[in-house]
C-alpha positions, -999 to 999 in steps of 0.1 A, spaced: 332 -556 148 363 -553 165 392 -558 143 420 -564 171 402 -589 187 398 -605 152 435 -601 142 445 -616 175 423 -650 169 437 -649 134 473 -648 148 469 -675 171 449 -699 145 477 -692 123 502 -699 152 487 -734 165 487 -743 124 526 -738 126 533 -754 153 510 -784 142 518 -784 107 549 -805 91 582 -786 85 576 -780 48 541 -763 55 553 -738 78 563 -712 55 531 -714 39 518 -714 78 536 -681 81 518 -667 44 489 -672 52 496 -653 86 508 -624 63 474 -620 43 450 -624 68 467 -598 90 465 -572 57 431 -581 47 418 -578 79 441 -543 80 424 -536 45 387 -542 55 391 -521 88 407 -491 71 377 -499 43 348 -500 69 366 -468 82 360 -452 53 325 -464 49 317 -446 81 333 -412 72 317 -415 39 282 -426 54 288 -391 75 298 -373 49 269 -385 31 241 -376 62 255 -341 64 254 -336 23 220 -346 28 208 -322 54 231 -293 33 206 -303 2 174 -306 22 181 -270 35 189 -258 3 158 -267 -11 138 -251 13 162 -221 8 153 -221 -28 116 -233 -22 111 -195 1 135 -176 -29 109 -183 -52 78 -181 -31 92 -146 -24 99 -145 -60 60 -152 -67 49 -126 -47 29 -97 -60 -1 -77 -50 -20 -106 -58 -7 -133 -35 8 -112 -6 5 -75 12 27 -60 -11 9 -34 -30 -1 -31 -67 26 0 -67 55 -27 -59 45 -52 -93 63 -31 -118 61 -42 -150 51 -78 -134 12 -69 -130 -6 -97 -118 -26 -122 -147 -64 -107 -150 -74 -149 -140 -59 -140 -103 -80 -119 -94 -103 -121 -63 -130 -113 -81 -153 -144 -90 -173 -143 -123 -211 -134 -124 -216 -144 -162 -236 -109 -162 -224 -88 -191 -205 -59 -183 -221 -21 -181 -249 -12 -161 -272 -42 -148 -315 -45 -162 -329 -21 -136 -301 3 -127 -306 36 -119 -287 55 -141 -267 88 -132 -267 114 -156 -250 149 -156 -268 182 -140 -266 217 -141 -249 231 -114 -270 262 -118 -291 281 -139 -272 294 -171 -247 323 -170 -247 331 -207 -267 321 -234 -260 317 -271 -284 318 -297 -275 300 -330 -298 313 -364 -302 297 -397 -272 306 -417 -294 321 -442 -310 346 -419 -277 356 -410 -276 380 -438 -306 385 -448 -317 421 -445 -347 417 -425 -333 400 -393 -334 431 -373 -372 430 -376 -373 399 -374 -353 396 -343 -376 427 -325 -407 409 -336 -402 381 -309 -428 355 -327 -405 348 -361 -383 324 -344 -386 301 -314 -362 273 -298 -370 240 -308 -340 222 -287 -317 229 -261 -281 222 -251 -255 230 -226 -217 232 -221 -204 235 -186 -171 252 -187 -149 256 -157 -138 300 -151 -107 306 -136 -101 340 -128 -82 369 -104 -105 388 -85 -82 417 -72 -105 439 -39 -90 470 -36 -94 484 -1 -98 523 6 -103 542 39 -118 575 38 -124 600 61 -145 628 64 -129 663 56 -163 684 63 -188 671 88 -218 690 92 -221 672 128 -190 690 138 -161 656 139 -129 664 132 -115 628 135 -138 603 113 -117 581 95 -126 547 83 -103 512 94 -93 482 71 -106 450 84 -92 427 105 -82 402 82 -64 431 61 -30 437 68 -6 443 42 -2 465 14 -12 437 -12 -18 401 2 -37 370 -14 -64 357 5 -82 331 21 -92 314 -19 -56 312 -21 -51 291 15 -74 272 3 -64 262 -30 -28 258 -17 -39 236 16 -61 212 -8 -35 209 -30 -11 202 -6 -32 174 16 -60 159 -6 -40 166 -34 -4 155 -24 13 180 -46 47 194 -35 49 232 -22 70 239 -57 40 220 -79 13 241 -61 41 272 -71 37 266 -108 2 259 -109 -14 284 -94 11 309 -113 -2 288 -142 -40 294 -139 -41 326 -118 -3 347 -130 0 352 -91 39 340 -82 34 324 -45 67 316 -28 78 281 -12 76 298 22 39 314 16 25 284 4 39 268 40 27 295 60 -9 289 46 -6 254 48 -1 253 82 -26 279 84 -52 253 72 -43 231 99 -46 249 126 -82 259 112 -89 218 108 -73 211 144 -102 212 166 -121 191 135 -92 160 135 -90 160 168 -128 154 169 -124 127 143 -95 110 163 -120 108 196 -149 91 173 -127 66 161 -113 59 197 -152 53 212 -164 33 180 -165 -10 184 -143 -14 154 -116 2 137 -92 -5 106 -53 3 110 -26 0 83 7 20 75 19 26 40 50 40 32 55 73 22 83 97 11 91 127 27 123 152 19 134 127 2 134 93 28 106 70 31 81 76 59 46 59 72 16 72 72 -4 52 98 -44 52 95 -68 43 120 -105 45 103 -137 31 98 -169 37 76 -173 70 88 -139 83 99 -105 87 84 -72 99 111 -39 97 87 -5 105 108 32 103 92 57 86 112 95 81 107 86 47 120 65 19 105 64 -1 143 48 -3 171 65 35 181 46 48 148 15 35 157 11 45 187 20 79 175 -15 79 158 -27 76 191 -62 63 184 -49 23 194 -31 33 228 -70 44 238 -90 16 220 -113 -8 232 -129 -25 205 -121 -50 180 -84 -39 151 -90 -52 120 -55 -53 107 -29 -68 80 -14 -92 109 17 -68 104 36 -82 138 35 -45 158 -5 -49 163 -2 -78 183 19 -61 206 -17 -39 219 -35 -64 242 -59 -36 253 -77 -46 221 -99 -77 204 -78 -84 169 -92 -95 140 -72 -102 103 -83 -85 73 -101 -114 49 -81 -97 21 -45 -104 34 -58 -137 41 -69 -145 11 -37 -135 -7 -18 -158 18 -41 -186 11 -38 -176 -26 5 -177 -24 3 -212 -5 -18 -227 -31 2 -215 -58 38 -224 -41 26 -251 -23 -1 -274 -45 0 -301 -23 -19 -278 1 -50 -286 -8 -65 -276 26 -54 -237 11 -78 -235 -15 -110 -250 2 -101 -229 32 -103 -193 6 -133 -211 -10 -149 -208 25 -138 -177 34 -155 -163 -1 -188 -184 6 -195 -169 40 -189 -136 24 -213 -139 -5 -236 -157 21 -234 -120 45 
């Protein structure tokens, strides 16, 4: 509507009403003039407003719709646990995940070992070291054991037990060369040599390299843990920089091995990669794995990326089919066929169901994932 256009028609109605009208209804001519022109004013500055506030209005709206999605992804992210997401279990704190949640369906089978399991029982690493023979208290003191001992056919064992115990020990070799002060085949100069592997005056050996790399790798114990435990169980004080020496010592020894392990994985038709983060001197690290039923090839990386994982060097080579956690980086590797772990997808189907209810597409798509996997 335009309001000039209508003020100017009201002007001139109220104009040719003047001019028509008797000389005592001209004042009321010119009133009527008057309040047309300020309610038309008053409904233009009103419709005015109307459209600011109907702007005002759209833009609130879009400010609350994104908001709700805002707080719709704050508590999705919220949710999230080991359960419904990648995170791991380590990362739930003291919110661990309701026992109903699992991905585990239930069998209705009692718990324990199943009718027709073949159980596992404990064995004798070897024949016994030491044996202990344990007599009637009576005969104890009697004055006739002796001969009743010697005799051999006064008592027998009716029942047999054992008790494996764990012995830890120092073995200290001393190592001597001689030689010969009086030959009879007429040397002057025989004199015996330490080994090889025998250099100093007193040195710990290759049981200690051992212990220390196993502890160190497998174990994941810190070079001043492994300090204090083998000074625990063996009173042998190994310092920081031994226990580093024969760590890396152990390395090189496994080298040829990983690297072996790292060219298996590269030829096989399918291989699992993930990172997990790690910390080392104190910052947070990733150890990449590349690995499959057979194989395991760990490298640690300052980065969790697509720089770290090509560091492990086994999916830079690859032709087969990465099963992966859909991190982003692995996508980046065309050279390969990729295919989602049904775990991660799971727990996404799981988070959507749970956050997003309406979803109903979530939980008979996990239902169908779980099928075909019972059905393989």
């Amino acid at each position: 509507m335009d309001f000039n256009e209508l003020k100017e028609n009201a002007e001139q109605i109220c104009k040719e009403l003047k001019d028509k009208a008797p000389a005592d209804l001209s004042a009321l001519a010119l009133s009527l003039s008057a309040i047309i022109k300020m309610m038309i004013t008053m409904v233009s500055g009103l419709m005015e407003q109307n459209e600011k506030q109907a702007t005002t209005n759209s833009n609130l709206l879009g400010t609350i719709k994104d908001l709700q999605e805002t707080i719709k992804e704050l508590q999705r992210k919220l949710n999230m646990d080991s359960h419904n997401s990648s995170k791991p279990p380590s990362s739930d704190g003291y919110k661990k995940a309701k026992k109903d949640r699992s991905l585990r369906e239930k069998t209705g089978r009692k718990t324990g070992g199943q009718k027709g399991h073949k159980g596992v029982n404990m064995k004798l690493p070897h024949e016994p070291d030491e044996v202990k023979i344990h007599l009637p208290e009576k005969c104890k003191t009697c004055p006739y054991l002796s001969s009743c001992t010697a005799n051999g056919h006064v008592f027998e064992c009716t029942e047999k037990r054992y008790v494996v115990e764990a012995v830890i020990k120092t073995n200290v070799i001393e190592h001597q060369i001689v030689k010969a002060l009086d030959c009879p085949c007429g040397e002057v100069k025989l004199k015996g040599e330490f080994p090889e592997n025998v250099k100093g005056y007193i040195q710990y050996g290759d049981s200690f390299t051992a212990i220390s790399g196993l502890l160190s790798t497998f174990g994941a114990v810190s070079t001043e843990r492994i300090q204090t435990l083998i000074d625990g169980m063996f009173n042998v004080s190994l310092s920081e920089g031994t226990i580093c020496s024969m760590i890396k010592k152990c390395a090189l020894k496994v080298k040829p091995v990983v690297q072996k392990i790292r060219e298996c994985l590269i030829d096989s038709d399918v291989v699992n990669f993930d990172e997990t983060g790690v910390r080392v001197e104190g910052s947070t690290q990733w150890v990449h794995n590349s690995s499959n039923e057979k194989y395991t090839y760990l490298t640690v990386n300052q980065k969790r990326g697509k720089i770290g994982i090509e560091d492990n060097g086994v999916i830079t080579k690859f032709k087969g089919t990465a099963v992966h956690d859909c991190w982003g980086s692995y996508w980046k590797f065309d050279n390969v066929s990729h295919a989602v772990c049904c775990v991660h997808l799971l727990r996404e189907l799981i988070s959507i169901s749970e956050n997003n209810p309406s979803h109903i597409w979530a939980n008979r798509l996990k239902n169908l994932l779980l099928t075909m996997k019972s059905a393989k």
